[in-house]
N, C-alpha and C positions, 0 to 999 in steps of 0.2 A: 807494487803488489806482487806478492808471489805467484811464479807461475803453476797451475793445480798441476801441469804434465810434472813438473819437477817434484812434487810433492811428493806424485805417484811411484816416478824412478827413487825421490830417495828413502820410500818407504819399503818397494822392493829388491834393494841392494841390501837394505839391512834386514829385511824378513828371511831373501836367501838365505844369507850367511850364517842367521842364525839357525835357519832348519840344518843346513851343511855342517854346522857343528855340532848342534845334536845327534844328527846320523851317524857323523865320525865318531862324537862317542858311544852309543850304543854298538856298532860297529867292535870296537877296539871292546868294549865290555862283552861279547861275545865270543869273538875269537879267538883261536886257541891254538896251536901247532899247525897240522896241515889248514887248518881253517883258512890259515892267509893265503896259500894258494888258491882257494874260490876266491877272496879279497882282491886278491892284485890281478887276477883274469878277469875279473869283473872292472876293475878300474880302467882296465887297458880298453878290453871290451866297449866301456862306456868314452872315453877316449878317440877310439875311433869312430863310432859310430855319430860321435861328434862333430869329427873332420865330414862324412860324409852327408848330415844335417848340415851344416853349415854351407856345404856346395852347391844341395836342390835349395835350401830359403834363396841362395845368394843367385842362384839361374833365374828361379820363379823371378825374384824382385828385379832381375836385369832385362828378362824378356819378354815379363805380361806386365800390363797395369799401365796406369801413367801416373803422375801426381797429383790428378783429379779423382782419383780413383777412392770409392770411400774406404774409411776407417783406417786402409794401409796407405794412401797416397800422401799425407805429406810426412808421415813419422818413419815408416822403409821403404816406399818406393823412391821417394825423393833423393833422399842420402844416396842409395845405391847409383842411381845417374846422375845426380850430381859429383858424384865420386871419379869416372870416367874424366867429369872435363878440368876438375880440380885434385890431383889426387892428395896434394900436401892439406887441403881445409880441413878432413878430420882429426890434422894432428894438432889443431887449436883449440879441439872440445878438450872439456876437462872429464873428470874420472865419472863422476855422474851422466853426463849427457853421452860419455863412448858407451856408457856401459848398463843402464839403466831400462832400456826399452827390452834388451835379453833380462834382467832377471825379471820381468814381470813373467814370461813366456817360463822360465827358468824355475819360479818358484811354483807353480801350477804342476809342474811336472814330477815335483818332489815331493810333494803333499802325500800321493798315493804310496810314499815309500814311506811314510812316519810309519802307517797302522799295519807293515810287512812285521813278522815276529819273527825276532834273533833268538839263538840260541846256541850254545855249541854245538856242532854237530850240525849245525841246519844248514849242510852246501849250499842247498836253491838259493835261498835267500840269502846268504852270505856271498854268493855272487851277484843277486838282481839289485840288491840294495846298494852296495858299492860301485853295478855298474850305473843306475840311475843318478847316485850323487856324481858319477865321475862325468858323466853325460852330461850333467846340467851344469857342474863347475867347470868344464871346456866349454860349454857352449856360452856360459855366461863370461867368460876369458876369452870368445874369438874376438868382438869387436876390439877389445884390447892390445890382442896378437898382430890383427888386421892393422890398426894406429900403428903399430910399432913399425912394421915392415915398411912404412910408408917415412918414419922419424932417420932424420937426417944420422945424428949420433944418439942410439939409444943408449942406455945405460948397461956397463959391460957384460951384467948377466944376463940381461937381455941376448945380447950378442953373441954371447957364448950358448943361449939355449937356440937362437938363429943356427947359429954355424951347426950347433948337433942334430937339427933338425928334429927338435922337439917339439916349437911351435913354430909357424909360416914364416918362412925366411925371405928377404928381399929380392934376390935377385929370381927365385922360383916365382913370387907372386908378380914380379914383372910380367910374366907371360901371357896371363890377365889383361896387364893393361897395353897390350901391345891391339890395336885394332885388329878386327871388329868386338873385340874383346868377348868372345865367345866360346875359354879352352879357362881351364885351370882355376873351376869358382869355388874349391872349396879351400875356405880362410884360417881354419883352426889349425894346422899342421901341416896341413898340403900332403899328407902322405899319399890319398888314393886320387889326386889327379893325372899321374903319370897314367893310373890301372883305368881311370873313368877315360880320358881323353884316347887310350891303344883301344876302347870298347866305344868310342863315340856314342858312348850314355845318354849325353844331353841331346847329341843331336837326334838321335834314335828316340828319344821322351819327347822332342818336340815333335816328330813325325806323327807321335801316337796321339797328342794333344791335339795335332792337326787334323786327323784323321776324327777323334771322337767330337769335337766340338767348330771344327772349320775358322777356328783360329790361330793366325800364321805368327808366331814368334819373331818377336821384335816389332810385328806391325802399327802398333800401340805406342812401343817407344820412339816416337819417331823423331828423326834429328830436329827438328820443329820444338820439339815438348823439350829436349834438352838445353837448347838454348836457350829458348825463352821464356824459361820458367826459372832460371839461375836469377 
């Protein structure tokens, strides 16, 4: 019997991709000369802001919940500690189950960008539109980014966009898994952990989390639920 979760990711791998190509071409039917500077500032724009989504889901999922937890405990809370004590098991999913849970999260967020109106000359939107698609096609590419860092020999342009550091490279995402594994959680590029971890971001979000609701980060995760829930 097929599985419905599977159903669901591979219905929306293929609904993203197809809004992302539509937006691309609407997009490219717009623009015009300087237009592609709002284009590619928005691209980057949504790029980063990707790297930095990727870093708060990836703290939340490492320091609250456990995988009794509803709705997110066995589909992200899981994975993410499970990941700590195995880091090679995600490089055994395949392209559907790495990558399938982001585009449902992925394709929600690009919806609101079909009924934005292009036009030449329309800067705003010719930046929010390309940044939104670029946002949601890195976010929907970190779980894949994250595999890879972890794959013994990726494939060479993999390797090559590694070393340029255009998406999350190996030896940077080590720093992560170095115990208590609590510096360097964002997966899509790694560009803003060196800036989050010099501003002690997370630890600073956990004090305020602490502070407003008297719940102490990681207490939840406890070595107990790690083990023996593998």
């Amino acid at each position: 019997m097929t599985n419905p979760h599977r159903i669901v990711e591979v219905s929306a791998i293929t609904g993203f991709l197809t809004i992302e190509a539509f937006l691309a071409w609407r997009v490219c039917q717009a623009a015009q000369g300087l237009d592609w500077c709002s284009v590619g500032l928005g691209l980057l724009a949504g790029y980063i802001a990707a790297d930095f989504m990727s870093g708060l889901i990836h703290w939340g999922f490492d320091r609250y919940g456990t995988v009794n937890t509803p709705i997110v405990g066995q589909h992200y809370v899981k994975p993410f500690r499970e990941h700590h004590v195995d880091e090679k098991a995600m490089t055994l999913h395949d392209f559907v189950e790495t990558n399938g849970n982001n585009s449902v999260a992925t394709s929600i967020v690009l919806l609101p960008a079909l009924a934005v109106p292009l036009h030449t000359g329309a800067t705003i939107s010719l930046f929010a539109v390309p940044m939104l698609a670029g946002l949601a096609l890195a976010v929907f590419g970190t779980n894949q980014f994250h595999k890879w860092s972890h794959v013994d020999q990726p494939p060479a342009i993999v390797a090559f966009l590694q070393r340029a550091h255009l998406i999350l490279g190996v030896q940077h995402h080590q720093v992560h898994h170095t115990p208590p594994f609590d510096r360097y959680y964002c997966i899509t590029t790694g560009w803003l952990n060196p800036v989050l971890d010099k501003l002690r971001f997370f630890a600073r979000l956990e004090g305020v989390v602490l502070a407003l609701t008297g719940v102490r980060a990681g207490e939840d995760d406890s070595r107990q639920t790690r083990h023996t829930q593998l």
